[in-house]
C-alpha positions as CSV (number, residue, x, y, z in Angstrom):
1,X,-68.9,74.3,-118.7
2,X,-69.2,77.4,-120.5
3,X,-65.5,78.0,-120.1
4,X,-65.1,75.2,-122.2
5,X,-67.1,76.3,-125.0
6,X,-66.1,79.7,-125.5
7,X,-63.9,81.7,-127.1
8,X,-63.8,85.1,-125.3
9,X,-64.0,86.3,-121.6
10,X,-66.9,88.5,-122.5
11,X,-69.5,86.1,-121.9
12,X,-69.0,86.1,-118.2
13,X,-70.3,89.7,-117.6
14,X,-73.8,88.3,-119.4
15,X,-76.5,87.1,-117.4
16,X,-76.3,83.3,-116.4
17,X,-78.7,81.3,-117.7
18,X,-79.4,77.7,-115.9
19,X,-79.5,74.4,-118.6
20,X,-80.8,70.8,-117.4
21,X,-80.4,67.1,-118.1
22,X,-83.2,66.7,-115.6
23,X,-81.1,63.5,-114.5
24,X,-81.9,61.1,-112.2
25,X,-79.9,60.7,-108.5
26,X,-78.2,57.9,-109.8
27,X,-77.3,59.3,-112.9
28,X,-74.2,61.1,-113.7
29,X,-72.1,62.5,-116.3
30,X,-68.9,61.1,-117.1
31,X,-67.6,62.9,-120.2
32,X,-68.3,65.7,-122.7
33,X,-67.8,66.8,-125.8
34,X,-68.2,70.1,-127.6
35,X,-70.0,69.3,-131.3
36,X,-69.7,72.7,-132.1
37,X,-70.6,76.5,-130.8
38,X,-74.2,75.2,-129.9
39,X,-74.5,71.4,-129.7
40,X,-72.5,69.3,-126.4
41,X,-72.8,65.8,-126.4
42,X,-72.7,64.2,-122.9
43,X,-71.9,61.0,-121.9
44,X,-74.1,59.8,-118.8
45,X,-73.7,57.1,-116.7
46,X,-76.8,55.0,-114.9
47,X,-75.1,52.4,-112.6
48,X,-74.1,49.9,-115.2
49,X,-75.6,51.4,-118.4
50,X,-74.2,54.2,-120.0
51,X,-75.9,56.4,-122.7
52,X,-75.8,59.6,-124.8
53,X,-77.4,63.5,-124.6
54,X,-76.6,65.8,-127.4
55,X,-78.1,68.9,-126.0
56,X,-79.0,72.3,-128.1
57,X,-77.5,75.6,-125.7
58,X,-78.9,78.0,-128.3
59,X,-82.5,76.6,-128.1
60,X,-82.0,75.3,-124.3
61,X,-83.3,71.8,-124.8
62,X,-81.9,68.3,-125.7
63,X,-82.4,67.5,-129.1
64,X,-81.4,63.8,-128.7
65,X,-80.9,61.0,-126.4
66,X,-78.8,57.6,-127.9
67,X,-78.3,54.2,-126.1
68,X,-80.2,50.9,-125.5
């Protein structure tokens, strides 16, 4: 994922740092999108449902969840 969001190769060298969903086993995600440098929306899948996560990488948390 972080190839996908940014710009330069010098990130790699940094130390990794691990994000979570904290989703369930039958959970999964079947698209992303890059808001901007610090926001990625994810689009998750629960069996038949499906719903939104924006999550924050600069603060580490999600900041929203949208869907019924």
């Amino acid at each position: 994922m972080y190839a996908k969001i940014s710009n330069t190769q010098e990130g790699s060298s940094k130390e990794i740092i691990d994000y979570s969903l904290n989703l369930k086993t039958s959970e999964s995600i079947i698209d992303t999108k890059i808001i901007d440098e610090n926001i990625v929306l994810f689009v998750i899948s629960d069996d038949d449902q499906s719903y939104l996560i924006m999550y924050n990488l600069k603060e580490n948390k999600i900041i929203s969840r949208i869907g019924k």
